[in-house]
N, C-alpha and C positions, 0 to 999 in steps of 0.2 A: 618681744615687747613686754612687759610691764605690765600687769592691770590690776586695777581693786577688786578684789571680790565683790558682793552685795552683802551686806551684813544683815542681822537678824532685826525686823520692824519692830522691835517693844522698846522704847526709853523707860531707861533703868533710873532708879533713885540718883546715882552719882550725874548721869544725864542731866536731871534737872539743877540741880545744885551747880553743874558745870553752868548751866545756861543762866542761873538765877545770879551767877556771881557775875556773869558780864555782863548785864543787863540793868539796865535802870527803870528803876520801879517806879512809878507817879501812882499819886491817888486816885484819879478821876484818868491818869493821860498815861499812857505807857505800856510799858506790859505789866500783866498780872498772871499769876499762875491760879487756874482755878479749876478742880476735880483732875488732876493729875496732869494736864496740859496746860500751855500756855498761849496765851492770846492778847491781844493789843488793842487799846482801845487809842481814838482818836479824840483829838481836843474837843469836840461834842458831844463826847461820851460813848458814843457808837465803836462797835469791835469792829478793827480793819479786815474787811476782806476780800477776797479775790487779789490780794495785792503782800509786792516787800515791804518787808522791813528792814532796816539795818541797826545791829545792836553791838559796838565797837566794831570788828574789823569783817562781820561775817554777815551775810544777809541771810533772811528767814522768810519764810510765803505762809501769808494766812489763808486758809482753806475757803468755799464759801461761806461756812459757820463759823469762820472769823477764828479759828483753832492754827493752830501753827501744824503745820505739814511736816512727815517724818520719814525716810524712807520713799521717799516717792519722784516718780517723774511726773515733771511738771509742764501743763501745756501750757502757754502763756503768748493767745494770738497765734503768731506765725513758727514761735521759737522754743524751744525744749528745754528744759531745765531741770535739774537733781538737785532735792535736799535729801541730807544721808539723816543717819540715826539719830543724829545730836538736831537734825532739823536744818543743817548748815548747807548753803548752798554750795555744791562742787563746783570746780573750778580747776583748770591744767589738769585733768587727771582724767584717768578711764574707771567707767564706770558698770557694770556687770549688770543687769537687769532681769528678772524673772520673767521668762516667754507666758504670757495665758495660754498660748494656742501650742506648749508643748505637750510634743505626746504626737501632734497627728505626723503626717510622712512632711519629712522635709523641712519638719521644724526642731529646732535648736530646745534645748534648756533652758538658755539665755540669750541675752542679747548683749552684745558692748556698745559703748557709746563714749564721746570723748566729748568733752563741758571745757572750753576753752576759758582763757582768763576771766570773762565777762561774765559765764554760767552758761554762756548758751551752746548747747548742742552744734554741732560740725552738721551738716546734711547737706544735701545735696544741692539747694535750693532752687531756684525757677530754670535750671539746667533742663535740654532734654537730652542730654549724654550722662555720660558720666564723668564725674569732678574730681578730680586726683585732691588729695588733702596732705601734706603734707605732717606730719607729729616725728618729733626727733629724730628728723632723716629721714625716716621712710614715707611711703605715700599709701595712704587708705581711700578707700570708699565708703561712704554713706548712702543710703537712700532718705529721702524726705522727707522722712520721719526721725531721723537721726542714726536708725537704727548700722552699724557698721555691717556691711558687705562683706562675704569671705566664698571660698569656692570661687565656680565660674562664673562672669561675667559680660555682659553682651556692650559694647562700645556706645551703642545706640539706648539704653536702658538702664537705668539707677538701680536693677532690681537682682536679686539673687537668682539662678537657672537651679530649676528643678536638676537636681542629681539623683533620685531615685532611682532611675535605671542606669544609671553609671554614662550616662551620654552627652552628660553637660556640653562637655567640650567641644561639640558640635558647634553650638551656638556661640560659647564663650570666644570673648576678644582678651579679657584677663583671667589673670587668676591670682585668688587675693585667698589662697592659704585655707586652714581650717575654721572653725567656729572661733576658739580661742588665739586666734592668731589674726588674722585680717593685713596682713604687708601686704603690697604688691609685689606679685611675682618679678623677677628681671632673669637673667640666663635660662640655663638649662632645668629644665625637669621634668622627670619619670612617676607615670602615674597608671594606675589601673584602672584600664575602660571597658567600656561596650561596645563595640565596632562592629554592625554587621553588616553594613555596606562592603566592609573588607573582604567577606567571606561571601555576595552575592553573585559571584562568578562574572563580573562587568569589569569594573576598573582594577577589584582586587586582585586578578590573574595577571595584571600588569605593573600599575602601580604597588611597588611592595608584598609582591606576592605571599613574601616571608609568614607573611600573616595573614596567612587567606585561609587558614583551616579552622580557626576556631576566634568567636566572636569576641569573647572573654580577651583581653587584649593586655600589655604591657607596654605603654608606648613612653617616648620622649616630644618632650615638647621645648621650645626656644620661645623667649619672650626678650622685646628688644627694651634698650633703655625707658621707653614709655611705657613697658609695659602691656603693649601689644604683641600678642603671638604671632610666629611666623608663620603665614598659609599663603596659599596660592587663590586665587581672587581673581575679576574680569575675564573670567569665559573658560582659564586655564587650569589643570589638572594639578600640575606643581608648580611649587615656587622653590629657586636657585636661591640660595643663601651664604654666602663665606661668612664663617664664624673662626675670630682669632687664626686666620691663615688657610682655614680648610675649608672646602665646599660641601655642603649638607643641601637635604632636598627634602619639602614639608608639601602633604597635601593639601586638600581642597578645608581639612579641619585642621591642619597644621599638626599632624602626626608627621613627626618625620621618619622619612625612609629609611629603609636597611637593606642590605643585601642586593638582589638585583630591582631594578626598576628602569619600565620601557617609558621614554618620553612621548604619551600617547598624541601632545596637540602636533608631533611633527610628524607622525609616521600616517601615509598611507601612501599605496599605489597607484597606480594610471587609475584605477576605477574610483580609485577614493574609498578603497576598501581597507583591514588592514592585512597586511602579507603574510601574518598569523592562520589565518583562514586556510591558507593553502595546504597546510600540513608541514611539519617537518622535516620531511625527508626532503624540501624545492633544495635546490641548487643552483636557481636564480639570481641574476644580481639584485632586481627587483627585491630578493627573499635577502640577501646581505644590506641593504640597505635599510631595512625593517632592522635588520640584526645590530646595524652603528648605530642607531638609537637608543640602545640597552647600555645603561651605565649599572656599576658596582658599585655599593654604598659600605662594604665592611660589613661588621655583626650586627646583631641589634642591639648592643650597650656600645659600639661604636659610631658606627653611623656616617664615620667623614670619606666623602667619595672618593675613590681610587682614581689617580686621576695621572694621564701619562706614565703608566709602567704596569709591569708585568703583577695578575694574582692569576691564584690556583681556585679552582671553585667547583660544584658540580652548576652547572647550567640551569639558565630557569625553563622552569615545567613549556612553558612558551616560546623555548628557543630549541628546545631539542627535549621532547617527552619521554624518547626513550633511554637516554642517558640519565635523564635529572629521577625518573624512576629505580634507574638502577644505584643512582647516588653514586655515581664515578664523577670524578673530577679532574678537570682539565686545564691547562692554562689560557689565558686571555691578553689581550691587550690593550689597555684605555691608551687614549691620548689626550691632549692638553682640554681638552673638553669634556673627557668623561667618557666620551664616546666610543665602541669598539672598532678595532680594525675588523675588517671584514670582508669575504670574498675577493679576496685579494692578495699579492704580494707587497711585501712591505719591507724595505729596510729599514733598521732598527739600530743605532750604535756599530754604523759599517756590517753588517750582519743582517741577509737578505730569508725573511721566513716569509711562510703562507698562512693561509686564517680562510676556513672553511666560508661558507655562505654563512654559518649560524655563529659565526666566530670564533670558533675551536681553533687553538693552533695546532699546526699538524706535524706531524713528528713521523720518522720511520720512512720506510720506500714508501711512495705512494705515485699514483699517476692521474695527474690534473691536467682539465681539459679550460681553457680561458678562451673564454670569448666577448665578443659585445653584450649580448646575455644572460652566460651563466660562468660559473667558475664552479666545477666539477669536480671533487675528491675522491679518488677510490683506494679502497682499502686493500690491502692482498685477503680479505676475508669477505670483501663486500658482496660482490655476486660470484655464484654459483657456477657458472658460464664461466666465468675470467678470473677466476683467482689463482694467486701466485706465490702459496704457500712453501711451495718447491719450486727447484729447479726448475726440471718438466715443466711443471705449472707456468712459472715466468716468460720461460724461454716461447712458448706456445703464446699468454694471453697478450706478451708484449705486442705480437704481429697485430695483433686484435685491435689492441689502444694506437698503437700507432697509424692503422688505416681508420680508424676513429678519430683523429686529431687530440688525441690524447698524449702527452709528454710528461718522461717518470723520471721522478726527484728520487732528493735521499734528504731528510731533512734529523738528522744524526736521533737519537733515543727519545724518548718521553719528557726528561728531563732538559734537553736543551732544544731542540727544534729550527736550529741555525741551518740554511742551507748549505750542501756540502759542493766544492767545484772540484773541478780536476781529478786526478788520477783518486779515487776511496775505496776503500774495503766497506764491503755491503755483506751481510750477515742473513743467508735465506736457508731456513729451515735448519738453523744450529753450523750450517757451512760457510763459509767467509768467499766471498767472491770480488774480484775485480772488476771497478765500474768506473766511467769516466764522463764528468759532467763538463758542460760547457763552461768556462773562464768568465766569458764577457759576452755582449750583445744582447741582442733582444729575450734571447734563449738562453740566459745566464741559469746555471744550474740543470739544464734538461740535460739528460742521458742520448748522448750521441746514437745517434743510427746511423751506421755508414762508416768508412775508413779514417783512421788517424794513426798516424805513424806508422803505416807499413800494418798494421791488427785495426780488426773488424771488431766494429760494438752493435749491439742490438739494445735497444731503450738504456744504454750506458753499459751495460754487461758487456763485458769481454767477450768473443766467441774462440775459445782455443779448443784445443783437442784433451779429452781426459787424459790422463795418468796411465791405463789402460792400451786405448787405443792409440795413443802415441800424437797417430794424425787422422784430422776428418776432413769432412770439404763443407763448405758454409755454401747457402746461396739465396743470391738475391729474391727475394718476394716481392711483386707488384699485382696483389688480386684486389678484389673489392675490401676482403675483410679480412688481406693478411698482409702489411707491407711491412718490408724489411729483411733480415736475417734469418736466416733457417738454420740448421747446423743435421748433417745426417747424419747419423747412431755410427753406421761403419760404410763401407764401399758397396755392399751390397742394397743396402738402402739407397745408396747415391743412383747406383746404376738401374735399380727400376724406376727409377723417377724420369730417368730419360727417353725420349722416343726412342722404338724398334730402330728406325731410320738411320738416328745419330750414332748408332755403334757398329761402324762400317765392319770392324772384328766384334764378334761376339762367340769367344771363343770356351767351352768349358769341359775340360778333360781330352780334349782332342786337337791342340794345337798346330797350326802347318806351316811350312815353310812360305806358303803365300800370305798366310794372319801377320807374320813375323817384317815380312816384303812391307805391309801396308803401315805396319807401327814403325818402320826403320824412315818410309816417307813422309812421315808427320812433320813436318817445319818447327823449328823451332826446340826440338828433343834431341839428346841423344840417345838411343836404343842400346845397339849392340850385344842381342839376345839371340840364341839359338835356338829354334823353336820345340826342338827335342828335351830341352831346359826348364820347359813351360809345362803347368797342370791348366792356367788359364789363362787370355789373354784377354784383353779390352779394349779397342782403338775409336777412340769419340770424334764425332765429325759436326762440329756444331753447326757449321754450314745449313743441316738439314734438319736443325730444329722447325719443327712447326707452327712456335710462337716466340718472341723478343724476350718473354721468360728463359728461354733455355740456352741464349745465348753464350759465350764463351765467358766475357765479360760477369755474368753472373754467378760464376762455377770457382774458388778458390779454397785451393790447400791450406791449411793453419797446422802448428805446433800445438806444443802443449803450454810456449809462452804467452800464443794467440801471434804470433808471426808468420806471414803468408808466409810459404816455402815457394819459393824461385828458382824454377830450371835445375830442377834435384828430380832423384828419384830417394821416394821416402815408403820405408816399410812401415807398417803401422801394426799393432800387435794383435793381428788378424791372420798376420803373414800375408797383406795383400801391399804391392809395392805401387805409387802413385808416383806416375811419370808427368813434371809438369815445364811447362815453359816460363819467359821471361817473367810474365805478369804472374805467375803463381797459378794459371789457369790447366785443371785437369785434363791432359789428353793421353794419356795411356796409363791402363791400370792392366798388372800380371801377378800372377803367383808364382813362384819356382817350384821345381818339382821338391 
């Protein structure tokens, strides 16, 4: 905008001369110029005062003492008035005025003021809000005295807010610019404040956290066609905003958000507590439900909420403290609301992933336990107890997780986190292993335990025989806190795990013609060994197991493709040979001399 400076208060020589030539002089009646000023007398002879005059096209105010006024604003009743140097009353035009009370806090140099066609000052009048004014487009404030509003303003109050401490904006409903400027604000704008509610450790850990270390602030602010700022009001902590397409979110001051921010009026738990409270490490669904609250807003010169797709982030300080300290970043998932996925599986664009309790998605082998509950992630590094860093390691903590209600995915690298089905190559400890997840049903993507296709899986893992040993024997586990697949090192490991009882032969270094009798009557084998041939023999009578664990059923030979071996005799590179039947189940194990 445009303004008149205030020009300097002395009429100069050419001043009067200007004014003496458009003025008409009477003897007794008119003006007269007398001791360097001019004054007006009336048909009575008396000098006009307190009052206009008009002298051709411009009017002029005599002072009390009847002297023509210069420079000055004029009170007149109810309404405000300017005559410049020449004594001329202003009119359409701004007009710059000397502050008396500059110098103390919070006050200005000057003041502006805008003298409408008539002369009289723009102000607020018998308003108890404040009055939008309208000047060449844009819209001004005034207060009551004419003087023009600029900074913040309260909707309720004609009056300029203290900014001293940088905190205006608290109160402020508009904002109308600098001292020399005075528009009302309308879109976007970025300002520097004092926020230290931000950093009180209450709302700021949530709302916007981004900015909860230091008071000293950088914020954005939104101001709608009227001119009023965007905040959240009526009991609520934020207010939801779409600007030109995109979703933004403004506090209780209308600072709007960045980064992450928890929707605190909808989260709480059964208690009415918030799920925050519990710590980080819950695994609750309770604690995922606190976690879909948590929307992503972008940077802080951004701002527009992520909204239905994937971003990469470190987590806030409230959703997981110890990642957001280490400043690792993770991927996430909003949906059509802003909202995270969470504690849950989720299909995504045909592509089924998982999303922790705190809403990390998760990536790599892992083994998650679902329930009504909790939704449970374990890492191969998590605990101490059951990690499956290695081989050994898995093949051991699987039995763990799986008498746990625990079921192990494979959800492909860091970078994608798709769940993987069917037959995949699993990568444990730099070695590549064969693993096979469920297709379809309730258990889509869980690591088989149990038989498919003729080969045995454990938590998906393949169980075949190493390179090595050629062939092992796998066997079933049903304890409290081991079910599933076992695989034994070699034959000798097999056969102590057996009862005394079940090895009707138990034959080593001293093999007999009657050892050789009872392996030849096994059902279901062929022998056709001569016991002179023999350094050991081995003849298993499951019958005489002592518990349903040891049964026959539970006992099978595998290759090195992971293929039961059926009704073979199989050497393994031990030089121990594994005599078995139909089913692939172990009943006689020899050595030859």
């Amino acid at each position: 905008m445009k303004k008149q400076t205030k020009l300097v208060a002395v009429l100069s020589t050419a001043a009067l001369l200007a004014i003496g030539a458009s003025m008409t002089s009477f003897a007794a009646t008119g003006w007269a110029e007398e001791d360097g000023t001019w004054v007006y007398y009336n048909r009575d002879g008396e000098r006009a005062t307190d009052s206009w005059k008009k002298s051709g096209n411009n009017w002029y105010y005599l002072d009390s003492d009847g002297e023509m006024a210069i420079d000055q604003l004029i009170e007149d009743g109810d309404n405000y008035y300017y005559v410049d140097i020449n004594g001329v009353m202003a009119s359409n035009q701004w007009v710059a005025i000397e502050n008396e009370d500059a110098g103390e806090d919070n006050e200005p140099e000057h003041y502006w003021y805008y003298f409408q066609a008539n002369g009289k000052a723009l102000t607020n009048g018998d308003n108890t809000k404040v009055a939008l004014k309208t000047i060449n487009g844009k819209k001004y404030a005034f207060d009551e005295d004419g003087k023009m509003l600029y900074g913040w303003v309260a909707e309720d109050s004609a009056e300029r807010i203290d900014n001293t401490d940088n905190d205006a904006f608290k109160e402020g409903d508009y904002y109308f610019g600098g001292e020399d400027d005075g528009a009302m604000t309308t879109g976007w704008l970025q300002m520097d404040v004092t926020y230290e509610e931000a950093t009180d450790g209450t709302l700021g850990n949530y709302v916007a956290p981004v900015f909860n270390e230091d008071e000293d602030q950088t914020r954005w602010f939104y101001f709608q066609s009227n001119g009023k700022k965007v905040k959240a009001k009526d009991g609520d902590t934020q207010k939801s905003k779409t600007i030109n397409g995109k979703k933004y979110e403004f506090d209780t001051h209308g600072a709007m958000t960045a980064e992450w921010s928890l929707d605190v009026d909808e989260v709480t738990d059964s208690n009415g507590n918030n799920p925050a409270t519990k710590g980080n490490a819950a695994n609750t669904i309770e604690y995922a439900k606190y976690a879909q609250e948590w929307r992503y807003f972008n940077s802080v010169d951004d701002g527009a909420r992520v909204s239905k797709g994937w971003f990469k982030v470190v987590p806030a300080e409230m959703l997981h403290e110890g990642k957001y300290n280490d400043d690792e970043d993770f991927w996430y998932y909003a949906d059509g609301s802003g909202n995270l996925y969470a504690g849950e599986f989720k299909t995504i664009k045909g592509k089924k992933y998982a999303f922790r309790a705190d809403g990390r998605m998760v990536d790599g082998l892992k083994f998650i336990k679902e329930s009504a509950s909790k939704f449970e992630v374990v890492a191969d590094d998590t605990d101490a107890d059951h990690e499956f860093t290695t081989e050994e390691e898995f093949d051991e903590s699987a039995l763990y997780f799986e008498s746990q209600g625990y079921k192990c995915y494979y959800f492909g690298d860091s970078s994608d986190g798709a769940m993987r089905t069917n037959k995949t190559t699993v990568e444990i400890d730099g070695e590549k292993f064969n693993f096979y997840f469920e297709k379809s049903g309730g258990h889509k993507g869980a690591g088989v335990t149990g038989e498919k296709d003729d080969k045995f899986y454990q938590s998906g893992k393949l169980l075949k025989a190493g390179s090595d040993e050629k062939y092992q024997v796998i066997h079933n586990v049903a304890e409290t806190d081991r079910v599933g697949y076992e695989k034994y090192d070699d034959a000798e490991e097999f056969l102590a795990a057996l009862d005394d009882a079940m090895l009707t032969v138990n034959a080593d270094g001293n093999v007999t013609e009657a050892d050789v009798e009872k392996a030849e009557a096994v059902n279901g084998v062929s022998f056709n060994k001569d016991y002179d041939d023999l350094s050991e023999l081995y003849v298993i009578d499951y019958t005489k197991a002592s518990s349903d664990a040891l049964k026959a059923e539970t006992f099978k030979l595998v290759n090195t493709s992971g293929k039961v071996v059926e009704k073979s005799k199989s050497k393994d590179g031990n030089d121990y040979v594994y005599v078995t039947d139909k089913d692939g189940v172990v009943r006689i194990i020899y050595v030859e001399d």
